[in-house]
C-alpha positions in Angstrom: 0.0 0.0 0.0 0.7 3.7 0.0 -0.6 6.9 -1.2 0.2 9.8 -3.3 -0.5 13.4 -2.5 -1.5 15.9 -5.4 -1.5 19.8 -5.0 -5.1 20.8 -6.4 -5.2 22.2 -9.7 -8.5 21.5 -10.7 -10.5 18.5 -10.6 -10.5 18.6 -14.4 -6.2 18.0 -14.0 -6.6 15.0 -11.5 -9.2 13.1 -13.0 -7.4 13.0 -16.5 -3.7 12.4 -14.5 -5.5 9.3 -12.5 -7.2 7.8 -16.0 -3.5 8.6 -17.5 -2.2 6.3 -14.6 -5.1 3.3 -14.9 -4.2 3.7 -18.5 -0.7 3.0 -18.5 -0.8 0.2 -15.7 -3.7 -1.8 -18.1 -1.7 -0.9 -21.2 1.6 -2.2 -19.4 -0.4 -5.3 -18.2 -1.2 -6.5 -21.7 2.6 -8.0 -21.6 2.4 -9.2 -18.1 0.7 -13.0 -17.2 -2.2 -12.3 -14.5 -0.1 -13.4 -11.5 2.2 -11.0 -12.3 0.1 -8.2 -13.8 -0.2 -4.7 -11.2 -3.3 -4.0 -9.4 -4.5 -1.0 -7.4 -7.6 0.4 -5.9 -7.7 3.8 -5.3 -9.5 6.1 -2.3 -9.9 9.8 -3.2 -10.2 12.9 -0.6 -9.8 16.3 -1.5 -7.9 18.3 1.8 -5.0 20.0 3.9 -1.5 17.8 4.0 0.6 18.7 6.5 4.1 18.1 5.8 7.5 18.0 8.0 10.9 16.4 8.2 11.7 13.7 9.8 14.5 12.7 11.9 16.3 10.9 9.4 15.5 13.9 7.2 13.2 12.2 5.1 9.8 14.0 4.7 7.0 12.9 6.4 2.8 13.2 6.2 -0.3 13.4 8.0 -3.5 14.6 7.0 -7.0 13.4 7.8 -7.5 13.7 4.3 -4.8 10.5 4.4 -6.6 9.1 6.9 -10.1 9.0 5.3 -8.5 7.5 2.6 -7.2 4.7 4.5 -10.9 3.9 6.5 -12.3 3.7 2.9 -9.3 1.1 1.1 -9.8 -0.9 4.4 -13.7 -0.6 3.7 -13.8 -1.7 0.2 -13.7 -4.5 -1.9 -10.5 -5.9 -3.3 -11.6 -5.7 -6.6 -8.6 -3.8 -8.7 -9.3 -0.9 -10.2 -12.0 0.3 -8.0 -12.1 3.7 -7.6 -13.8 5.6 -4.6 -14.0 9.0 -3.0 -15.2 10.9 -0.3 -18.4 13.3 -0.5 -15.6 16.5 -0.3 -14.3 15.0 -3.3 -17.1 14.0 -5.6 -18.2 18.0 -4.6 -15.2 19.1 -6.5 -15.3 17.1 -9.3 -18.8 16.8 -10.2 -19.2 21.0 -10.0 -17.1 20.8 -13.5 -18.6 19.5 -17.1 -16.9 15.9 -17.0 -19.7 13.1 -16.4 -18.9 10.8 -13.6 -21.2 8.2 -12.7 -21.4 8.2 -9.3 -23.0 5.9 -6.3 -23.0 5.9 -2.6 -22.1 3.4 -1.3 -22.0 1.9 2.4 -20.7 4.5 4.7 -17.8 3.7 7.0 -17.9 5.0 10.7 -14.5 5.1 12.4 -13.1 4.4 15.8 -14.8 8.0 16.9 -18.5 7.4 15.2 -18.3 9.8 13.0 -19.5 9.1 9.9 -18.0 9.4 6.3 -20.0 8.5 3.1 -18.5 7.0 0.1 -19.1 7.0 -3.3 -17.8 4.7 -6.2 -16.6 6.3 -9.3 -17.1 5.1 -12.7 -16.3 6.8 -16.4 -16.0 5.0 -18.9 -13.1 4.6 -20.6 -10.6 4.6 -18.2 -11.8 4.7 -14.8 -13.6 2.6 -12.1 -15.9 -0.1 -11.9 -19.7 -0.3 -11.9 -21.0 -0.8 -8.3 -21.0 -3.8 -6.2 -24.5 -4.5 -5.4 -23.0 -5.6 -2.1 -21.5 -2.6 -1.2 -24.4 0.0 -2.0 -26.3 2.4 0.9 -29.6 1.4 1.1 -30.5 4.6 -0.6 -27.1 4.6 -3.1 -28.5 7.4 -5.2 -29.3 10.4 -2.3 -26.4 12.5 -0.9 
């Protein structure tokens, strides 16, 4: 696991740089066998990173934003290529002329009970997966 941190352009310029990613990892798996191609799953939160050195001088992270993104990989299915976000997230994105499907899904409740709702993200080509059934709210198509 791990997780990469993106200064917000617009929502426009992630979206295309994560289909450009999912693109070249299927386009690199064409030559691979399927125990050896590369999978991911991908959590998306839009929010503050604070960043610091650490002792060793390497730089270091926290965020809840990180956080958040961690309850919802341990949340979700393994399926690769899923792709999910947080409500913050699917605000910024779907406030510009790209159409994303969309669909809540079950919401995760941390250690504190507070709530977060998730939403899978689908767009085809290039990124996500439809849905599990499994995994929807009980009302997956209210926010």
């Amino acid at each position: 696991g791990g997780y990469a941190l993106f200064e917000w352009s617009s929502g426009r310029d992630v979206l295309d740089m994560i289909k450009h990613f999912l693109g070249i990892i299927a386009r690199d798996n064409e030559l691979l066998s399927a125990e050896n191609a590369v999978s991911g799953r991908l959590a998306l939160h839009h929010g503050q990173v604070i960043c610091w050195k650490g002792d060793k001088g390497s730089l270091r992270y926290t965020s809840p934003a990180i956080s958040e993104c961690a309850r919802f990989l341990a949340g979700m299915s393994r399926d690769p290529g899923r792709v999910v976000c947080s409500q913050t997230f699917l605000e910024k994105i779907t406030a510009i002329d790209q159409i994303i499907n969309s669909v809540r899904l079950r919401d995760v409740v941390d250690k504190h009970k507070k709530v977060h709702r998730v939403f899978n993200l689908q767009q085809d080509p290039g990124l996500g997966l439809p849905p599990r059934i499994d995994e929807l709210h009980e009302n997956p198509f209210v926010d």
